[in-house]
N, C-alpha and C positions, 0 to 999 in steps of 0.2 A: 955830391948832388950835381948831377948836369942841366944844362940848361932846357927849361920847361920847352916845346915844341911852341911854335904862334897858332898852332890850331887850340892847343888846348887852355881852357879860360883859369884854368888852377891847376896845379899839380893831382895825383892821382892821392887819394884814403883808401886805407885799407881798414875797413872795419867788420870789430868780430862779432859775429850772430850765431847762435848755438854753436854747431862743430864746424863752420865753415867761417871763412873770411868773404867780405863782399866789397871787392873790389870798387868804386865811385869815380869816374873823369868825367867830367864837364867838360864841354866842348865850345867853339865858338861859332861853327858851320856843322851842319851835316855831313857825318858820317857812318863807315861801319866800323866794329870794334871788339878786340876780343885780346883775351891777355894769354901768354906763353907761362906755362911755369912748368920747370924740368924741359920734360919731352910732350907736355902735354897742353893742350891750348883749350876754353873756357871761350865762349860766344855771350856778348848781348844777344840775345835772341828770342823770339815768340812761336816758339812752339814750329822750332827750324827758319823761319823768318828773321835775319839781322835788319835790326832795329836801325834806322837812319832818322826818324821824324822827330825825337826827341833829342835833347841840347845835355841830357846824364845819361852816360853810359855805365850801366850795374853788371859784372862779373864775380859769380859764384864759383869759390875756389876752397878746395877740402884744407881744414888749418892744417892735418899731419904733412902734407904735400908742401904748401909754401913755408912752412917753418923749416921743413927739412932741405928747400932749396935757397935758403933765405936771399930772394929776387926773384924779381918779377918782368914781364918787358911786356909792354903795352901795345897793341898794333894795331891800324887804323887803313882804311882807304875813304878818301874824298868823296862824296856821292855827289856826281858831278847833274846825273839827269837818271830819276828811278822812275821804270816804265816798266808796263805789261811786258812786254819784250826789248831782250837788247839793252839792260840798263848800261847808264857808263861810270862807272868809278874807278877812282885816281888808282895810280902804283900802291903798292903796300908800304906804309912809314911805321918808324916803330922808335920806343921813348922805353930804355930799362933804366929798373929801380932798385937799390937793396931792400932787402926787408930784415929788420932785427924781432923774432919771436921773444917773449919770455920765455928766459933759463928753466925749466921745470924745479932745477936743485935753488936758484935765487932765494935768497931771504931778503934780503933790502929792495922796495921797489918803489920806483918816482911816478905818482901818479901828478896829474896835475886836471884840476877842473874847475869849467867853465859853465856856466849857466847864466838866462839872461842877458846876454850882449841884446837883445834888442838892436840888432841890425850893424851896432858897431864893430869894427874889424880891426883895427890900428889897437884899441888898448886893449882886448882880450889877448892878442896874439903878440903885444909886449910883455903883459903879464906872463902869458902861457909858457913865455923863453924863458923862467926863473932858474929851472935846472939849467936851462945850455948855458944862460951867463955866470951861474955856479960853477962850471967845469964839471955838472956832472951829467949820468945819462935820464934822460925822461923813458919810461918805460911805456907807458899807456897813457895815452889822454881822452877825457870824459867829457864831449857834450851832454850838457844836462840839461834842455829844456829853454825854451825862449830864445834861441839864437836869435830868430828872424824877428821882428816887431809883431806883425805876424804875417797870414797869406796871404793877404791883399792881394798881392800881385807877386807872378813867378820871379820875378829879378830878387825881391825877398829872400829867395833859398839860396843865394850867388853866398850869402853873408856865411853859410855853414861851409859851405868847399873853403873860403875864403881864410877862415877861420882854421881849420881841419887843416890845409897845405901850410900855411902859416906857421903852424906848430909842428905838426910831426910829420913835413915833409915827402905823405907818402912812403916812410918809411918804420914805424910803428905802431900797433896798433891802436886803433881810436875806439870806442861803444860811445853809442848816439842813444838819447830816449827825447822822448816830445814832451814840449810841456804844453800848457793850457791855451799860451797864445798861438801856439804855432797849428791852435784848431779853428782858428777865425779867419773870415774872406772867402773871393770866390778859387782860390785856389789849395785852400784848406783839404781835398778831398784829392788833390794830385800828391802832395807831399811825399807818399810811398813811393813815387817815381825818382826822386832828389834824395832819398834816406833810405838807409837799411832797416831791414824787415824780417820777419822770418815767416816769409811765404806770406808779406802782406800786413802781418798782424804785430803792432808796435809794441808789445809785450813779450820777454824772453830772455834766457838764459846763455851766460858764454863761460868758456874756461879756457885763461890764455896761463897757461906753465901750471904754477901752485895761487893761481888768483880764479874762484868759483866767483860769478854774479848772478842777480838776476835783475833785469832793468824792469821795473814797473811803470805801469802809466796811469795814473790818477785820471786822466782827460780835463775834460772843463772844471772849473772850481766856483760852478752854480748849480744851480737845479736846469733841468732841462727845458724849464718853462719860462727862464726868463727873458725879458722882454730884449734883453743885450743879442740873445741869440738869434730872435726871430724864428723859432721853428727849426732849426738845420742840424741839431744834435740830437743825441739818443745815447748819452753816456750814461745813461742808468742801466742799460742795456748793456751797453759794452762792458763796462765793471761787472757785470755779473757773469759774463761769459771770463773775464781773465779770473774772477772767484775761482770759480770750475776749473781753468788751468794752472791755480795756484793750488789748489787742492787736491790736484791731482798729481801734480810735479809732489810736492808733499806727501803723497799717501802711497807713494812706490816702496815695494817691500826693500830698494836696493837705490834709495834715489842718489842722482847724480853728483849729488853736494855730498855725499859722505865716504866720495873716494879717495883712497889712503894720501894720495897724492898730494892733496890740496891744502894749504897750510891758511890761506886767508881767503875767508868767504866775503861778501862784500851784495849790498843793495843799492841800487841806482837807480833813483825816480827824480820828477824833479818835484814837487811837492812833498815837503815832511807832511804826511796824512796824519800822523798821531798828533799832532798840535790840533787844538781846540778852535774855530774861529767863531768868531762873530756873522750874524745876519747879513747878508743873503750867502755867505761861503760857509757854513754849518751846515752841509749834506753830509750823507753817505756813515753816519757816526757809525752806527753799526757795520755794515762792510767793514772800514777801516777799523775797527777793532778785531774785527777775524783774521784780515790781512797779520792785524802786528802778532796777534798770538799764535797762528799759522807759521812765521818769522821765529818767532820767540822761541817757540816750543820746538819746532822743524828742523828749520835752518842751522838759527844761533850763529847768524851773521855776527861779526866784529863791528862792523860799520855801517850807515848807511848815508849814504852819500846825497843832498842835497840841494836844489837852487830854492825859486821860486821867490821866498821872502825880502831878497833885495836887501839880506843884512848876513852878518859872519858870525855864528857862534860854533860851539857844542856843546852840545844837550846830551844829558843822562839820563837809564831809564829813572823812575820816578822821581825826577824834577819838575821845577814849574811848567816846563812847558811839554811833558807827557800829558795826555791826556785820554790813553787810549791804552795804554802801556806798549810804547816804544821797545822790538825787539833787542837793542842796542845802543851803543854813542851815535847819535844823527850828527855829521859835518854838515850845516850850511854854508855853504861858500860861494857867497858870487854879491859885489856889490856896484852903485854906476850912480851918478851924477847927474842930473836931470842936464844941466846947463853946461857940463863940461864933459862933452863926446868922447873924448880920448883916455879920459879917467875910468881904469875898472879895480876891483878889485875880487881874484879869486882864491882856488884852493890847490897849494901845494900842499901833498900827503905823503909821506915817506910810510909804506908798511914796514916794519922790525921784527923780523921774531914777535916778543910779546906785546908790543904798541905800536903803534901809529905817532910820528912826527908831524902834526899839523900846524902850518904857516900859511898865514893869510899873505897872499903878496900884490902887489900895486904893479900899474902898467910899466914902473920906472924901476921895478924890483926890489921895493924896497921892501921889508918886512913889518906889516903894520897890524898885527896880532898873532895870535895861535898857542897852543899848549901842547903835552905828552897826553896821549890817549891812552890807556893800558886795556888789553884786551885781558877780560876774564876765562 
């Protein structure tokens, strides 16, 4: 790994969204930006306009293309004065990076996830190093939700790059989903500028080697009327529109999850929705029961990967805490310390052939739960 550039405020992610990877640098000054891969080079840009006014720079790159050149190289000019005419911007600088794809033939693979840091960086990104203090490799890392405390304010979003370079360096791939806090403040409505999307919309499917996902977004976890909100949502709305795109990813005569290719299917939200809760967070019952049978019947994910709860178990379907009928074993994994900042605890996952190895690990690597998950 070379050393990071002073313009840039965190190393580069690479995160995956449907068939593409979407490149993420943050910057510290104004610039322009666009990444080399092969022979071929990828622009921040607005519809032929290179983006200078914003501090994340997003590059859309085809996964078969950066998997097959595995590296990338980042390049930048200073915008020194951007004018109607005659702008000035610096020389061209430039920052390469390796990039390690998943093996299509792999069977053993290190996931490692994060959910909840509510804004802290030091122990998520201790924990997150469990494989590399192991001696072994991380293959994919998962924010799940609540990174930031929430959007109050843009410096907020610094905690995801922070977190993302932290762990995998810009050199593996990352998937991002939102969670609930990360929809509050007056910066709540920028977040697709700082995070991968696919075309916007925070809901969506990736395939990196023999690992199918799809990241769901549960949104707020109240009604839309409550007085927390103030009027500024419309997730009753939104949940029914990703219905319609869950049901229809689902109802392909030839859907995308049942290519021969794919050995472990996998869900990533940051809310378990089949848990039951209590008043005022008992919305949605029926939605999320189509979701899981949709899942169940469809899919027939192995896992589903979880934050939100601020506790570490896993859950089986018809256990106490199905309530909806869970298409799968739910991981929750992500815990934190109200009074002690630096303390986290997440989820190291090893997929195997037929189970999953899950370990609960601490920001000091220690191991402080987990079981064998057997996939049916």
């Amino acid at each position: 790994m070379t050393r990071r550039p002073d313009i840039f405020a965190d190393l580069p992610t690479v995160y995956a969204v449907g068939k593409n990877y979407i490149i993420i640098v943050p910057v510290n000054e104004p610039c322009l930006m666009w990444v080399r891969v092969g022979d071929e080079e990828f622009y921040d840009d607005s519809n032929g306009i290179l983006r200078s006014a914003r501090l994340t720079h997003k590059m859309t790159v085809p996964m078969p293309l950066l998997d097959s050149a595995g590296g990338y190289t980042v390049l930048w000019r200073k915008m020194t004065e951007r004018k109607p005419y005659f702008s000035v911007a610096g020389d061209v600088e430039e920052y390469t990076s390796c990039f390690r794809p998943l093996d299509p033939k792999k069977e053993k693979i290190n996931i490692y996830h994060i959910a909840d840091a509510h804004n802290r960086v030091e122990g998520p990104v201790n924990a997150g190093l469990y494989f590399e203090r192991a001696g072994e490799q991380l293959d994919l890392l998962i924010l799940n939700g609540d990174i930031p405390n929430h959007s109050g304010d843009i410096a907020n979003f610094e905690s995801i790059h922070k977190i993302a370079a932290g762990v995998a360096h810009g050199e593996i791939p990352v998937v991002f989903s939102r969670g609930n806090h990360d929809m509050r403040g007056v910066c709540a409505e920028f977040i697709e500028d700082h995070t991968p999307t696919d075309g916007g919309v925070s809901y969506y499917t990736f395939r990196l080697g023999p690992v199918w996902g799809a990241v769901l977004d549960c949104a707020e976890d109240k009604p839309d009327s409550s007085d927390e909100y103030g009027h500024t949502v419309c997730c009753e709305n939104f949940r029914r529109r990703e219905t319609r795109w869950l049901e229809s990813l689902c109802g392909e005569a030839e859907p995308e999850f049942s290519d021969e290719g794919i050995k472990y299917r996998l869900v990533v939200v940051h809310n378990p929705f089949t848990e039951r809760r209590k008043p005022p967070f008992d919305i949605e019952e029926d939605t999320f029961t189509h979701w899981a049978e949709l899942l169940r019947e469809k899919v027939k994910p192995q896992l589903m990967i979880c934050g939100h709860v601020h506790r570490c178990y896993v859950s089986y379907p018809g256990g106490e805490r199905d309530a909806f009928g869970q298409p799968c074993p739910i991981v929750a994994a992500s815990r934190i310390v109200k009074d002690d900042p630096a303390f986290y605890v997440g989820g190291a996952i090893t997929l195997d052939g037929d189970h999953a190895e899950v370990r609960f690990t601490d920001n000091n690597g220690n191991v402080v739960g987990g079981e064998r998950v057997d996939f049916k």
